[in-house]
C-alpha positions in Angstrom: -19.6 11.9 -29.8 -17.6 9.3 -27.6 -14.6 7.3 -29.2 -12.9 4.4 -28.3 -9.5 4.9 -28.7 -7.0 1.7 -28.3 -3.6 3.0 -26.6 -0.9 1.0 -25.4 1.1 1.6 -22.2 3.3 5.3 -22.9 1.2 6.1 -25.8 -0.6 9.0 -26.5 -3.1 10.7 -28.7 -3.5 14.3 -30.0 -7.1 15.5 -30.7 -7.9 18.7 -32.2 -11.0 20.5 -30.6 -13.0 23.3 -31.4 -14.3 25.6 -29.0 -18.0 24.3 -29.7 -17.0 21.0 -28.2 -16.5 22.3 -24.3 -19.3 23.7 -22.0 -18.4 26.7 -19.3 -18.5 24.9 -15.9 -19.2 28.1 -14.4 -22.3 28.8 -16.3 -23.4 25.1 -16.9 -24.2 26.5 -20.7 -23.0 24.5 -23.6 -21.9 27.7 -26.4 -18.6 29.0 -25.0 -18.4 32.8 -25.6 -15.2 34.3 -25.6 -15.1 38.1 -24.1 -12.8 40.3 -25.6 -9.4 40.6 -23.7 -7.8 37.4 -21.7 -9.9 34.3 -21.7 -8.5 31.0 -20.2 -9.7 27.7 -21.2 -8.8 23.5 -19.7 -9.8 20.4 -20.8 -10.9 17.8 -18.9 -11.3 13.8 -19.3 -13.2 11.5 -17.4 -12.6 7.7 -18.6 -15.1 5.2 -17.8 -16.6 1.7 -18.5 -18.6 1.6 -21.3 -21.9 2.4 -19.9 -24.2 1.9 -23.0 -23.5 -1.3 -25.6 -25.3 -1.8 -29.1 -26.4 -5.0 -29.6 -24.1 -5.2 -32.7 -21.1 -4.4 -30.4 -21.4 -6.6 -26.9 -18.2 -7.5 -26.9 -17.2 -3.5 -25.7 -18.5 -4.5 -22.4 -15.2 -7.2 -22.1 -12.6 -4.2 -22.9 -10.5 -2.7 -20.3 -10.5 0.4 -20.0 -9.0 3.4 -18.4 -10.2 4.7 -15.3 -9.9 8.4 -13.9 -10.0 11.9 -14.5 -7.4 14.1 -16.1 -6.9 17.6 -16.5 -4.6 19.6 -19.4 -3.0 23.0 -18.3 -4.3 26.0 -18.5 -4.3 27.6 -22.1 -4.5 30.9 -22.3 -6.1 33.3 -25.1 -6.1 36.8 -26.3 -9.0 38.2 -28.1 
């Protein structure tokens, strides 16, 4: 699911994820299986132009929007 998220200069949003919304980069597989001991996990965003408009929505294509990739510490977990 993409969002479009409106933010003004020194704002910020908090999301809450679950686990079945990343992928293992290593593995390229899409259900994240957590071993049993020390696990770590980051998050990363790429922002983008809006690369697919509905016809119901063209004016998305005029929006400016944030360009780059950012990446959240590393978060560590015990299982």
């Amino acid at each position: 699911m993409i969002n479009i998220v409106p933010l003004r200069a020194v704002q910020s949003i908090l999301s809450r994820l679950t686990l079945d919304q990343f992928w293992c980069a290593e593995t390229k597989e899409f259900v994240v299986k957590l071993s049993s001991g020390r696990n770590q996990l980051t998050a990363q965003f790429e922002g983008s132009e809006a690369k697919h408009v509905n016809l119901d929505m063209p004016a998305i294509k005029l929006m400016n929007f944030w360009l780059g990739k950012v990446q959240s510490n590393v978060l560590v977990l015990e299982r």
